[in-house]
N, C-alpha and C positions, 0 to 999 in steps of 0.2 A: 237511401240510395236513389238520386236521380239522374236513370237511365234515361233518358227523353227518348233513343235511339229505337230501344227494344220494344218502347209503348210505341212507335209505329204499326206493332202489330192491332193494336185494338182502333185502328183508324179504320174506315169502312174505306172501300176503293174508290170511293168517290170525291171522298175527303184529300186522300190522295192525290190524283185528281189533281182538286183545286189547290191545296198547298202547289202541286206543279207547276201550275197554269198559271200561278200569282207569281213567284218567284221569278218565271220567262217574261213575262210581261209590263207589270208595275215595276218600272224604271223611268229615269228621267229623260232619256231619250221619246218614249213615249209620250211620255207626260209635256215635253215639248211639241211634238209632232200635233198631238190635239189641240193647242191652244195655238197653233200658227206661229210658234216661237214669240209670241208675245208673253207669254208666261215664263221665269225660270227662276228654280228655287221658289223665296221668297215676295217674291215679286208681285202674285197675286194679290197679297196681304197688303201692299203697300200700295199698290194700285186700288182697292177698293179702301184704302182707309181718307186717300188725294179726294176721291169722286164724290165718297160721302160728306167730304170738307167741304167744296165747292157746290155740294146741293143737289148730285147726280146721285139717285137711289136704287139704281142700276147698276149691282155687282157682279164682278167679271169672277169668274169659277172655272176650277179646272173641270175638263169635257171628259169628265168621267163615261161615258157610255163607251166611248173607242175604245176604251182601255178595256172596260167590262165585256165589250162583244168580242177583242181579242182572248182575255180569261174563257169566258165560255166557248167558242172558238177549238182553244187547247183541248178543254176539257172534253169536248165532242170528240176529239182527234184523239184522247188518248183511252178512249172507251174500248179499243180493240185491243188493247194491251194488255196483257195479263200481269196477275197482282206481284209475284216474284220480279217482274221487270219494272213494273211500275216503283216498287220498293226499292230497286236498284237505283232507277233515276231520282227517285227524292235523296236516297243519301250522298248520290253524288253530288247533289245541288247542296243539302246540308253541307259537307265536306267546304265547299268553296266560301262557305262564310264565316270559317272559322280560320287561324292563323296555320302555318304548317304544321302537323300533328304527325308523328310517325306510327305509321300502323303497326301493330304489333298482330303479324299471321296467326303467330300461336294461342294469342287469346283474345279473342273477340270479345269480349265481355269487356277487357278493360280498357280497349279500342273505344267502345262506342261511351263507356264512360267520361273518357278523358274528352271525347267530342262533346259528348253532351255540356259537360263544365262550362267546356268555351262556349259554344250557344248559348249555353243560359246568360254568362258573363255577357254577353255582347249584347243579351235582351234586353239585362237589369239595366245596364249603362243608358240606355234611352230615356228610362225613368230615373235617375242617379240612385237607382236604391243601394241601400250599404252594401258595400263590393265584400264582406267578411258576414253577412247572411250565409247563412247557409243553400246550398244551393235550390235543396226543396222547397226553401221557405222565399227563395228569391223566385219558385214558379209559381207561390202562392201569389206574391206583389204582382208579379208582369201579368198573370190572367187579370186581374184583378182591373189592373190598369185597360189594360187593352179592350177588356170588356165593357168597358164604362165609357171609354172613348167611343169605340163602335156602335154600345146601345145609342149613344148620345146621337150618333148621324145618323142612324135608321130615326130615331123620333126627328133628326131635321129633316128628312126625306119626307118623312111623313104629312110634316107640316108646311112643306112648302109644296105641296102636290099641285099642279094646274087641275083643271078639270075632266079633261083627257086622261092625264097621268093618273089621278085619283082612280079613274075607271078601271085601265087597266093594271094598277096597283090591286083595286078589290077583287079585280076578276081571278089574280095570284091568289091572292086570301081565301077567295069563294073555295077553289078549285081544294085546297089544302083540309080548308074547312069541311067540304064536303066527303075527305076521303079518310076523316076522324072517326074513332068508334064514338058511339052516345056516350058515355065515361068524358072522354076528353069533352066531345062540345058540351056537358054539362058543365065544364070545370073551367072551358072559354066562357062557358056565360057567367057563373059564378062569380069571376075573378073580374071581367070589364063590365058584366051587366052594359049591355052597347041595347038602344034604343030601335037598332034593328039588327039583328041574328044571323048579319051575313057580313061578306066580304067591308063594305061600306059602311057597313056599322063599327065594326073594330075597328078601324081606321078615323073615324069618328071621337070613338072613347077612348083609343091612345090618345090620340091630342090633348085633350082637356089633362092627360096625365103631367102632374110637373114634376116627378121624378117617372127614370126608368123601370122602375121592380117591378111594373103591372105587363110592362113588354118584354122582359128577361122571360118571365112565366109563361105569356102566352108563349114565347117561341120555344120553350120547354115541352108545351103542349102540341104545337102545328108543327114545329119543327124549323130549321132555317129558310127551309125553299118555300114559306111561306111570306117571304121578306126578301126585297133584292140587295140579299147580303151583298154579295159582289162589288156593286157599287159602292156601298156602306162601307167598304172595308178598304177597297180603293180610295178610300179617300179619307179615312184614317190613315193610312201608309205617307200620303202626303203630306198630309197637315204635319207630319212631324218634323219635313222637311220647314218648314219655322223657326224648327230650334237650331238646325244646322245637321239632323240627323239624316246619316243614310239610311237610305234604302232598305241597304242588305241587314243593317240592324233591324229595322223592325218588320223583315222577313226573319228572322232569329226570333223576333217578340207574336209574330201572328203564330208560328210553329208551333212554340211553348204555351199559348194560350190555346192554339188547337187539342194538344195532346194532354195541357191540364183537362180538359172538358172530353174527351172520348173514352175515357175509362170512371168506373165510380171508385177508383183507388185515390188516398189522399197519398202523396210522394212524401211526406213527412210524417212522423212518428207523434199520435197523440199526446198530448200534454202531459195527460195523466200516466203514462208508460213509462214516464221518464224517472230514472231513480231518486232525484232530487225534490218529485214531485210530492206533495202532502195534500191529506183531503183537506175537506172544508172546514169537518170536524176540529181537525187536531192542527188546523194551521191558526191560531190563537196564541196557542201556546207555542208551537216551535216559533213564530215571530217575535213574542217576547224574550225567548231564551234567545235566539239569533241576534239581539235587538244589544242583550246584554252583552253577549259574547263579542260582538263589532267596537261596542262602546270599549270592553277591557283592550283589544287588540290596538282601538285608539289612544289611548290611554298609556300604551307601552312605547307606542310610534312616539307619542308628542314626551314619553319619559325620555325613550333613547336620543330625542334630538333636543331633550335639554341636557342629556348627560354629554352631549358632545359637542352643544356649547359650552359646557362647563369645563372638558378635557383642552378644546382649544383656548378658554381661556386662561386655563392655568400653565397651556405649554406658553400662551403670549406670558403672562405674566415669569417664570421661568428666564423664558429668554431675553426680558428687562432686568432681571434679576442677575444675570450670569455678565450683561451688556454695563451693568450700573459696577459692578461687584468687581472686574474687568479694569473700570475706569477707576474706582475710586483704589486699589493696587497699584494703577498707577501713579494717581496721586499722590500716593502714599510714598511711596519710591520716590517721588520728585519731589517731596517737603524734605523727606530725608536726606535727600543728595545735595536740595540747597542746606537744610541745616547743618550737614557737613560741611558745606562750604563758609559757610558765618561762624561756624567755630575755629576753625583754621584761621581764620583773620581774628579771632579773639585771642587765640594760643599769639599771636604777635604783638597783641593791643600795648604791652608793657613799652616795647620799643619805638612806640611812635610819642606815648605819653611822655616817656623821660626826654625825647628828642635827640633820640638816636637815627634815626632819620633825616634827607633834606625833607628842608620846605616843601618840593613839586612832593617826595615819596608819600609824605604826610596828607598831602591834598589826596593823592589818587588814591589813598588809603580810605581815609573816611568816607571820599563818593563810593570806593568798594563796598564800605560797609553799610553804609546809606541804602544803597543798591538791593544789596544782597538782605538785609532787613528786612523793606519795602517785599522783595520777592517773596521772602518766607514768609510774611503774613499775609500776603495773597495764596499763596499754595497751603495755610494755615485752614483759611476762613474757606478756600474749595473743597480740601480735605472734611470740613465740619459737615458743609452741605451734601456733599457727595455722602458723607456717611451717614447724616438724617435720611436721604434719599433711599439709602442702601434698606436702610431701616424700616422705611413705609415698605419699601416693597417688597422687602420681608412678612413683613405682617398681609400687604396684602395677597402672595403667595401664599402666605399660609391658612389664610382665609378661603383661598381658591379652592386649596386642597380638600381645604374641610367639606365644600361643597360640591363639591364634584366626588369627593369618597360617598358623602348623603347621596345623592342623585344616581351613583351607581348601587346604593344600596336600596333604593328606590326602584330602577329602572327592574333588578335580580329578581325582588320579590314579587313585581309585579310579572315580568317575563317568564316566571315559575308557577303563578297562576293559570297565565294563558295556554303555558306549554301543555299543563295538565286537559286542560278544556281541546287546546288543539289535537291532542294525541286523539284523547277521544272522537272530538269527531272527522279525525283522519281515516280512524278505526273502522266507524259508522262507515264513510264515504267509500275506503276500500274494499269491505265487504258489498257495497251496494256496485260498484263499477267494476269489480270481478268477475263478479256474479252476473250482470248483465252484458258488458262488454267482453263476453268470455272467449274471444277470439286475440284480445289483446294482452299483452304484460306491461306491469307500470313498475318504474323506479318508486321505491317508497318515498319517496320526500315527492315525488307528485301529490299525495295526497294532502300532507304537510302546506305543501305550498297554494293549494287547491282553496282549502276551507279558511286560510288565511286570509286571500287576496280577494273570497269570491266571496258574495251570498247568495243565501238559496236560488233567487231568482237566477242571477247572472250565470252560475251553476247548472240549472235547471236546461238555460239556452244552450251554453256551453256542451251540454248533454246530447243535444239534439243535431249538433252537428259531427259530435263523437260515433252518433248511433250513426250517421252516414256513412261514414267512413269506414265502421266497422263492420258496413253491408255490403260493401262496395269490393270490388276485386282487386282496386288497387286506391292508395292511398291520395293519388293523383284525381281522383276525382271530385276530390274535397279542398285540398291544400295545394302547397307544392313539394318539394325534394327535401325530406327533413324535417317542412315546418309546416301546423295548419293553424292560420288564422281565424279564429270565432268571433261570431257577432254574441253580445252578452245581455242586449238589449239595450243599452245606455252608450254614452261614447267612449269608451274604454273597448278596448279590442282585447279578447285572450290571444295569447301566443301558446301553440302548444309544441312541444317537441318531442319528433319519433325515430327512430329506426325501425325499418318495416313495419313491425306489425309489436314494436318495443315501443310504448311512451317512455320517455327519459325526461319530461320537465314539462311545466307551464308556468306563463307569468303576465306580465301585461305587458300593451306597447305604448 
């Protein structure tokens, strides 16, 4: 269940605070104002990429400190406000980032869920992560991300300190440093070994650092206000205008990265809790049995789709057969009808022979018969072909048949294997999702359809977004009206389908 709303409570009022004071201020009006309107958007990017092409090494930056002296500023200003009101004006400012959401008076709980959803949705979007993660597992991505960006511009802060700024940079650190129990600065010197033991030495030994992990720690250890997060983070918020992102999304993405990090609660369900999950032990074995079981299940797939090329080719063959069979009836009719008519002129032949007829009768008699001859052995020799024709495709129908009755006797015996293996571990699956999910009811053929479509892994994910849901107040904070779509780990999305608190299906999309 991820509440983001409710972990406000484990935010210190400071943090508070700042979440506030960033929100009102890091915007682009600001962000203009500082740079004299010579900045907007992306602009910086493109104007220091022109200058370094031409040979000027002199890059233009947004003027981070206005924006940071307004941040801190707020945060001075909202130090007399007590935390119940302070907590008011953060969800109001939440509220506004998210699309219109109707409050539901009567339950708060499923209020701040269905906010949180969208927050989160609007966080992940900045980093493209899969929109079918689940939602905890979309706060693990966005801390993740944002962290990394952020450490990244404290070490550039770091590193481009003047001499001045260096000083009063370490004089921050000193001060931090010195208000550590022995424990921690053991564990700061442990960790940077800095060449000297104070403010100016850490500052020193992060540099040489080329990744971030040695300066995540320390500020585990001193804490953030040993570091002018502020700035750092103002200017993370910008750079993302690059990609074309707002603002307010990644006020959405600094929130969720705050409140991943203020509590030591992980928002999603260990791996190993999941009913899907198998130890180390005995996953040898259940991969080789799942290994075989996928193999039969293929096996039936690529049987049933030759038994149904086999069905349509014996309905094609059929309908050649019905189309040939058709024709040559009527050919048949039409040799007969001429050979009725060449007998009729036979039944007369006496009277033309003896020359009972004129001369003209006689002529137009014989071109009749001529005639009519010529036709009947045309409609003879069609008759023949048409019935050789009749003949192949008799036999090749009946060839059809023969193999498409195999393929379906094929397709049976295989499908009676699987069904056996499926039942069972539909078996398996519904006693494991009953019993854990014990808040929900499943139509039986979820199960069925479950172990069919999915493997354990895909399963396993699949699981981890069910436990959401099935923590959650309402079902809306995972899915939408009906339907929740899971991330499965791979590019296949599960589809699951409910009524309330009733699963009735899943399948894929």
């Amino acid at each position: 269940m991820a509440d983001i709303i409710s972990e406000m409570d484990n935010m210190t009022d400071d943090e508070i605070r700042m979440q506030i004071a960033l929100i009102d201020n890091v915007n682009i009006p600001n962000a203009v104002k500082e740079t004299g309107h010579r900045l907007i958007n992306v602009l910086a990017d493109v104007a220091n990429a022109f200058t370094e092409s031409i040979g000027i090494k002199n890059s233009i930056d947004y003027e981070i400190k206005k924006v940071s002296d307004l941040v801190r500023d707020d945060t001075l200003k909202y130090k007399a406000v007590d935390r119940t009101q302070l907590k008011k004006m953060l969800w109001d400012r939440l509220c506004l980032m998210t699309p219109a959401i109707p409050k539901d008076e009567d339950n708060q709980k499923r209020t701040f869920e269905i906010v949180s959803k969208s927050i989160i949705d609007e966080a992940a979007s900045v980093y493209m992560i899969n929109k079918f993660m689940s939602p905890a597992h979309k706060i693990e991505e966005i801390s993740i991300r944002y962290n990394n960006a952020f450490l990244s511009n404290i070490m550039s802060q770091l590193r481009n300190l003047d001499a001045l700024q260096k000083k009063e940079y370490a004089e921050q650190i000193g001060r931090r440093l010195g208000m550590a129990s022995m424990d921690v600065k053991r564990q700061v010197q442990k960790t940077l070994m800095p060449e000297k033991f104070n403010g100016e030495g850490i500052i020193d030994a992060l540099k040489k650092q080329r990744s971030t992990a040695k300066l995540e720690a320390v500020i585990k250890l001193l804490g953030f206000e040993a570091f002018k997060t502020p700035e750092a983070e103002i200017k993370t918020f910008y750079q993302a205008l690059k990609s074309m992102t707002r603002i307010s999304k990644m006020q959405a993405v600094r929130y969720v990265w705050k409140i991943s990090r203020s509590g030591d609660r992980k928002f999603y369900a260990p791996v190993d809790l999941m009913p899907s999950y198998i130890p180390a032990d005995e996953k040898a074995a259940a991969d080789e049995a799942e290994k075989e079981y996928m193999l039969m299940c293929q096996q039936v797939d690529k049987a049933g789709k030759e038994l149904d090329r086999c069905i349509k080719d014996e309905e094609n063959k059929l309908s050649r057969l019905n189309d040939i069979t058709e024709k040559y009836e009527a050919a048949t009719s039409k040799y007969d009808e001429i050979q009725g008519e060449f007998q009729k002129l036979e039944d007369v032949k006496d009277d033309y022979i003896k020359n009972r007829k004129t001369e003209d009768e006689s002529k137009r008699y014989y071109a009749d018969v001529n005639e009519t001859k010529r036709e009947l052995d045309r409609n003879r020799e069609d008759c023949e072909k048409k019935k050789k024709k009749l003949h192949d495709i008799e036999r090749e129908y009946e060839e059809s048949k023969r193999k498409t009755e195999e393929k379906r006797e094929n397709a049976s015996n295989l499908e009676n294997i699987v069904k056996e293996q499926t039942l069972s571990r539909a078996k398996a699956l519904k006693l494991k999702w009953c019993a854990f999910f014990f808040k929900f009811t499943f139509e039986d053929e979820v199960f069925e359809s479950a172990v069919r479509q999915f493997n354990r892994e895909e399963l396993r994910n699949i699981e981890e977004t069910l436990k959401e849901a099935h923590d959650s107040a309402t079902m809306l904070a995972v899915g939408d009206e009906g339907q929740i779509k899971a991330y499965t780990g791979g590019k296949r999305t599960a589809v699951i389908s409910y009524e309330e608190h009733r699963i009735t299906g899943i399948g894929c999309m």
